[in-house]
C-alpha positions as CSV (number, residue, x, y, z in Angstrom):
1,X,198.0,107.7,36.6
2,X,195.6,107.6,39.8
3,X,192.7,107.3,37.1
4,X,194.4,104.1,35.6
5,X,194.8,102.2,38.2
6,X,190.9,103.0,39.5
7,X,189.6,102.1,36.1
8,X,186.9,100.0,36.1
9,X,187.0,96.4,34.3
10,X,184.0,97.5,31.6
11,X,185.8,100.6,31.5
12,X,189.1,99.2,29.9
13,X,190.6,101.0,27.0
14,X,191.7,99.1,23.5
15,X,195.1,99.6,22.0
16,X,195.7,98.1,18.4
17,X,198.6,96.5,17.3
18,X,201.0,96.4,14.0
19,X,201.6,93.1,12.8
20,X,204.5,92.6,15.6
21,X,201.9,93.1,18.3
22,X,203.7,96.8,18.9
23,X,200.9,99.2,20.0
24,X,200.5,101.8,17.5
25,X,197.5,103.6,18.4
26,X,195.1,105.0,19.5
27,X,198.0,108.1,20.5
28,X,196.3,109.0,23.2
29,X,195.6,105.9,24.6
30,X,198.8,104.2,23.2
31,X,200.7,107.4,25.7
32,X,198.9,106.7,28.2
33,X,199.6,103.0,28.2
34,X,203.0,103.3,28.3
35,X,203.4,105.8,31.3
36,X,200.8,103.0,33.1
37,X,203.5,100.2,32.5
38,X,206.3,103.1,33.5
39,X,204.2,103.2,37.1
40,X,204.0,99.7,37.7
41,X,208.1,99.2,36.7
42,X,208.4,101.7,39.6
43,X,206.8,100.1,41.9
44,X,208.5,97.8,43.9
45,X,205.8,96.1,45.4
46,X,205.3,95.1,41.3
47,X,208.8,95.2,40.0
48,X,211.2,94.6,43.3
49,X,214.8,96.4,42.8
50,X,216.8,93.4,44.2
51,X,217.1,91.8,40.9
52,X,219.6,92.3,38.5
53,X,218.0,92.1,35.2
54,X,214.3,92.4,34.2
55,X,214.1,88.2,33.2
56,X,214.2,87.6,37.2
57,X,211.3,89.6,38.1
58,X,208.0,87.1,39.5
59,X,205.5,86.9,39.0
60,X,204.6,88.6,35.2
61,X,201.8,86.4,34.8
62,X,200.1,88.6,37.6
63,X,201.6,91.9,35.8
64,X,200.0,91.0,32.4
65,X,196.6,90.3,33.9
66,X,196.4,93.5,35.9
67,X,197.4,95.6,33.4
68,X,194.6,93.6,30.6
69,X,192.1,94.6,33.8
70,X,193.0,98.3,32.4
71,X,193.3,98.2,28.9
72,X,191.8,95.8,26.0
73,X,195.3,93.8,24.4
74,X,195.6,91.5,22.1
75,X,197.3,88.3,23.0
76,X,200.2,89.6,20.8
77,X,201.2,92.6,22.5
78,X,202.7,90.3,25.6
79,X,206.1,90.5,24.9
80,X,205.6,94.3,24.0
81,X,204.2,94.6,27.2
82,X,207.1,92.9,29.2
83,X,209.7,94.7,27.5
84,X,208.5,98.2,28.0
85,X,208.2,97.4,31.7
86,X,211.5,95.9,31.1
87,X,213.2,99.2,29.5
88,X,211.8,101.4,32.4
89,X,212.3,98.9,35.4
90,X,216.0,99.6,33.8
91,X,215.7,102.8,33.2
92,X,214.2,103.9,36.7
93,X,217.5,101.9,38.2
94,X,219.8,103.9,35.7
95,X,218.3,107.3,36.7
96,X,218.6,106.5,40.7
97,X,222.5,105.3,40.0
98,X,222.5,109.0,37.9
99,X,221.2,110.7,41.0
100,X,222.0,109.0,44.2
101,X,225.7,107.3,43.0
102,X,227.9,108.8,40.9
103,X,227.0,112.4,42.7
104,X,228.8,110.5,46.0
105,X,232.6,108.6,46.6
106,X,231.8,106.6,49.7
107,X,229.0,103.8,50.7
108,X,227.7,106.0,53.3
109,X,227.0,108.8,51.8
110,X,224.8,106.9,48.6
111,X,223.4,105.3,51.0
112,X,222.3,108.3,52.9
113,X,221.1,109.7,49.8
114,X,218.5,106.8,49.1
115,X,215.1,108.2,47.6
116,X,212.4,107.8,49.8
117,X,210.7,105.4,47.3
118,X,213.0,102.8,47.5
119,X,213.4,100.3,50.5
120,X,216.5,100.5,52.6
121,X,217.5,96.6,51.7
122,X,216.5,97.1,48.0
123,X,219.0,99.8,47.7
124,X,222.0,98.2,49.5
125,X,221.8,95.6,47.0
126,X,221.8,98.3,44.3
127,X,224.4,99.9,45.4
128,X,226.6,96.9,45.8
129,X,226.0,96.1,42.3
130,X,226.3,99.5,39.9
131,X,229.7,99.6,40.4
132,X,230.6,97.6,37.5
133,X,227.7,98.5,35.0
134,X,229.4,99.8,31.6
135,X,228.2,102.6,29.7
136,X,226.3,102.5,26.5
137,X,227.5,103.5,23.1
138,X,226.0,104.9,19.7
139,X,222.5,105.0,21.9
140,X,219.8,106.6,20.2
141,X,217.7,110.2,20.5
142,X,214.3,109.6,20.0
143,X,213.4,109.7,23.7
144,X,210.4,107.9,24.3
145,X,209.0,108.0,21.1
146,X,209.1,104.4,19.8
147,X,210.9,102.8,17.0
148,X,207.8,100.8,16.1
149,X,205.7,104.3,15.7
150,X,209.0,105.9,13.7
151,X,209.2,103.1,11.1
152,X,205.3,103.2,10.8
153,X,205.9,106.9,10.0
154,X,208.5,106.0,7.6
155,X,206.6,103.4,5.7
156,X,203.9,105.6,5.5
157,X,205.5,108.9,4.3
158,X,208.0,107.0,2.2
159,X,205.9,104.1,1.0
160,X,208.4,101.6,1.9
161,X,210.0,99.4,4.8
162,X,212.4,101.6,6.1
163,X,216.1,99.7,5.9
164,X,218.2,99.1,9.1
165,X,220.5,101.9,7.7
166,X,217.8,104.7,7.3
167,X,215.9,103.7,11.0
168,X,219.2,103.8,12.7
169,X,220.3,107.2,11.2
170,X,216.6,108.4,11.8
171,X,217.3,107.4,15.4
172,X,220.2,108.7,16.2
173,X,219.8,112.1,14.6
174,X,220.6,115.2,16.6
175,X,219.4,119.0,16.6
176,X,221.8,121.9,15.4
177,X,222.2,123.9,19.2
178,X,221.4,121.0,21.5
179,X,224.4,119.3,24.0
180,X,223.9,115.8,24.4
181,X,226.0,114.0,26.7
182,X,227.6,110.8,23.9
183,X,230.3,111.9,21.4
184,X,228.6,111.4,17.9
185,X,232.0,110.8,16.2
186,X,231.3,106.8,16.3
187,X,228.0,107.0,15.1
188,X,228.5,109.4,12.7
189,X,231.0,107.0,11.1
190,X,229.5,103.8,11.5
191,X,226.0,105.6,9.1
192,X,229.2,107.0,6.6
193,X,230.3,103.2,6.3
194,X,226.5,102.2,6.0
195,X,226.4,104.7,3.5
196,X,229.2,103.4,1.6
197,X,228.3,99.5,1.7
198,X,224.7,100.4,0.5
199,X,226.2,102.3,-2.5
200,X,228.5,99.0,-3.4
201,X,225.5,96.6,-3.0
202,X,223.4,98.7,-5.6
203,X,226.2,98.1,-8.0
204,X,227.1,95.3,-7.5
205,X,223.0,93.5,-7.1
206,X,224.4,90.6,-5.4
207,X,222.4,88.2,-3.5
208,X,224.3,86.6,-0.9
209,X,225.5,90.5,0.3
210,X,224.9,91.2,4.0
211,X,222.6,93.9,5.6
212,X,224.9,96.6,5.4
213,X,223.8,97.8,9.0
214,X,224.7,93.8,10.2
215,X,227.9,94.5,8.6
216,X,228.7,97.5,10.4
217,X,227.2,97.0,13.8
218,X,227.8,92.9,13.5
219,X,224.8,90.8,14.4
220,X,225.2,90.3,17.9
221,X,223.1,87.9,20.5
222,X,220.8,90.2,22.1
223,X,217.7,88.5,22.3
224,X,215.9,91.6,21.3
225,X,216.3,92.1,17.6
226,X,217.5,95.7,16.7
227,X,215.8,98.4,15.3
228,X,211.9,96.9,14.9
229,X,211.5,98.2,18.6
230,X,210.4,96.7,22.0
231,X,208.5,93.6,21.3
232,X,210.4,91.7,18.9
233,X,212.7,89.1,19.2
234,X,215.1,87.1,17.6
235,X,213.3,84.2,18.3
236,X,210.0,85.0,16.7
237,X,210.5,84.7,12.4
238,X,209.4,88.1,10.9
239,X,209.3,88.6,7.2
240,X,210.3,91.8,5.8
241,X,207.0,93.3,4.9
242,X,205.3,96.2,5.5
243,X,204.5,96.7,8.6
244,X,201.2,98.7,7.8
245,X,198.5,95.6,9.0
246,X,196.8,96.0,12.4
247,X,195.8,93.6,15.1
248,X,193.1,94.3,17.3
249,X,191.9,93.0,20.7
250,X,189.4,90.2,20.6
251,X,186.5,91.9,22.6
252,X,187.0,94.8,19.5
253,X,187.2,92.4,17.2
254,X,183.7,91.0,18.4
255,X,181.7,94.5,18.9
256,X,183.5,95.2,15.3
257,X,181.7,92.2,14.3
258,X,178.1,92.7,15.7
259,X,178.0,96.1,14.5
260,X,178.5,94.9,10.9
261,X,176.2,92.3,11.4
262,X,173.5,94.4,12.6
263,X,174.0,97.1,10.1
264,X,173.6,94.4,7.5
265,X,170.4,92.8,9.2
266,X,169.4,96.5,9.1
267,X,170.1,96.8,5.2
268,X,168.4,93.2,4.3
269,X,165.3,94.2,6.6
270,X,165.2,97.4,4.5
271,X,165.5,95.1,0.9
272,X,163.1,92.8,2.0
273,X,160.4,95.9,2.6
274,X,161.4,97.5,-0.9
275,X,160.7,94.2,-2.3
276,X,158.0,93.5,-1.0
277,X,156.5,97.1,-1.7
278,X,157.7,96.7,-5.6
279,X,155.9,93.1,-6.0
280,X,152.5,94.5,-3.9
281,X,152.2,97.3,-6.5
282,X,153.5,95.2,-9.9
283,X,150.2,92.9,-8.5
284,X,148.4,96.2,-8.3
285,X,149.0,97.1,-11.8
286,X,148.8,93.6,-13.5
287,X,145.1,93.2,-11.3
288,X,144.5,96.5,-12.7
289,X,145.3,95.3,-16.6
290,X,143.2,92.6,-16.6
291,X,140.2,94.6,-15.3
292,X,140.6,96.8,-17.8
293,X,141.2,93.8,-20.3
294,X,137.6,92.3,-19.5
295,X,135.8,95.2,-19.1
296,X,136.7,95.8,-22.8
297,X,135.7,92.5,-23.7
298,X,132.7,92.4,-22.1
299,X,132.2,95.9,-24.2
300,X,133.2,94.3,-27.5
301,X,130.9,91.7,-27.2
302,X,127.7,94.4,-26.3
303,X,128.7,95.6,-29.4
304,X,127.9,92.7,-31.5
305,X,124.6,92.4,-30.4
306,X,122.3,92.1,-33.1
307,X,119.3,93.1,-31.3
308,X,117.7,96.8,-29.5
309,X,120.4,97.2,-26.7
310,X,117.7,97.4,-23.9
311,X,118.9,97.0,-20.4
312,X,117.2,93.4,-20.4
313,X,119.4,92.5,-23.7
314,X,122.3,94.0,-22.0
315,X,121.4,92.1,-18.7
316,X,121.3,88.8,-20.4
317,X,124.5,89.3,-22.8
318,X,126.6,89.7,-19.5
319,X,124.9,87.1,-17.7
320,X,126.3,84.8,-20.7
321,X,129.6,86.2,-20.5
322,X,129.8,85.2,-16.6
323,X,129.0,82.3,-16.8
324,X,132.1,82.2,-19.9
325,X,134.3,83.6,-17.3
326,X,133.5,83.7,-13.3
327,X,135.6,85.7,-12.2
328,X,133.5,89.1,-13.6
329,X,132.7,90.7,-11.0
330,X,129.2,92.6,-10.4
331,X,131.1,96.3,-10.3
332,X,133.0,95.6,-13.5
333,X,129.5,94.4,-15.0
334,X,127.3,97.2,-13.3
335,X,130.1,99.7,-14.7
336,X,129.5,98.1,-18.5
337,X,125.6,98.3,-18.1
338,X,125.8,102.3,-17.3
339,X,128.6,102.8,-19.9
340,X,126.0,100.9,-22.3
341,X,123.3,102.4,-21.2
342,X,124.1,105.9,-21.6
């Protein structure tokens, strides 16, 4: 992530956003973001270890502005932002207790074991308070891949909003031949029990039933609502809609917006010669008609001449018919005289 961090300001990246300000793509870039953020939560100097939970950390004002010195955000992706640092801040604490606690039975031996990446006092304050950190159930097997980019997948290949039910047993699915470390027997029972109160709701049609998924799992007060992913919380109203709309960066947003408006300068400029062409050669052929028009009147008239049709008879009959009508000019009259004459 060297290349990251050395990225110039009017070299920044944009990520767009679903409707929950979730980054969704680009993939590349929207990867590439996330193991940025990872980099920073494990950096101490960033993201110090001597706190106990993620709401503590200072100083995230600074965080945001660095990483929007990197990347091109919308304003919405914030609490995105703060969570995914949030989840691997976390997570980078869970792997060291993984690998430098539970492998030891005494203080002095974890704390001779201390990665080299982590101060001597930050880890002395870790250590003191692991001890009593419960473990996780029913947790999900997705790995890194986030929910926000399964249910996008979901919506698109299905052509609905995934329910709570169908996300949470996407989640937690497992491979035929893989060992994973949780007992599925819980979670395998709690989707049966979805399963079942799904199947009773579509007989029934009520409208005062509960989320089947609520019912099972119970609502809970995490802050962090479950299943829409990092980002979301129960404090920000979200209807259930699809979640298919994007929301992009303001700086893209503006070069979206002079690249239309110069392409339709472009097209009006192109009109406005066509147009001009068409009207330059509709004068042509009406200028055209009306020569043609006088000349044959100036040719009908020669013909009713009652006397010899000498060139000074001729002369005088057109001389007679410009002063009728001015705007005969001498070519058209020279071309009647010859025509005449011969």
């Amino acid at each position: 992530m060297f290349e990251v961090h050395a990225r110039k300001f009017e070299d920044r990246v944009a990520i767009y956003c679903n409707d929950k300000g979730q980054p969704i793509g680009p993939k590349k870039a929207r990867n590439e973001l996330t193991r940025f953020l990872g980099t920073i939560a494990h950096d101490y100097n960033w993201a110090p270890l001597t706190y106990t939970n993620w709401q503590k950390v200072p100083d995230k004002d600074k965080i945001w502005e660095y990483v929007n010195s990197k990347y091109i955000l919308p304003p919405e992706s914030y609490d995105w932002v703060m969570e995914t640092l949030d989840v691997s801040w976390s997570g980078f604490k869970c792997r060291l207790k993984r690998d430098h606690y539970y492998p030891y039975d005494t203080y002095e031996k974890r704390l001779n074991s201390r990665p080299d990446n982590v101060p001597e006092d930050h880890f002395k304050l870790l250590l003191k308070y692991w001890a009593s950190t419960p473990a996780k159930d029913n947790m999900h097997t997705c790995g890194p891949v986030a929910f926000a980019k399964i249910s996008d997948e979901m919506f698109r290949q299905d052509g609905e909003v995934p329910s709570k039910r169908k996300l949470f047993e996407r989640t937690r699915s497992r491979k035929e031949g893989k060992t994973y470390a949780k007992p599925f027997d819980d979670t395998q029972t709690k989707i049966q029990e979805m399963r079942r109160l799904e199947a009773l709701e579509a007989d029934e049609s009520s409208e005062g039933q509960k989320d089947p998924f609520d019912e099972v799992m119970g609502d809970g007060r995490a802050v962090r609502k479950r299943l829409v992913g990092i980002g979301v919380s129960r404090k920000k109203p979200q209807e259930n809609v699809a979640g298919n709309s994007l929301i992009l960066p303001k700086e893209v947003m503006e070069s979206i917006k002079s690249v239309v408006v110069a392409d339709v300068q472009k097209e009006l400029s192109a009109e406005r010669e066509e147009i001009a062409k068409e009207k330059e050669a509709h004068a042509a052929r009406v200028a055209e008609m009306e020569r043609a028009t006088k000349e044959q009147e100036m040719r009908d008239d020669l013909a009713t001449q009652k006397e010899p049709m000498t060139l000074d008879v001729i002369a005088s009959a057109l001389a007679q018919l410009r002063q009728k009508d001015p705007s005969l000019t001498s070519e058209m009259i020279a071309k009647v005289i010859v025509e005449s004459a011969t």
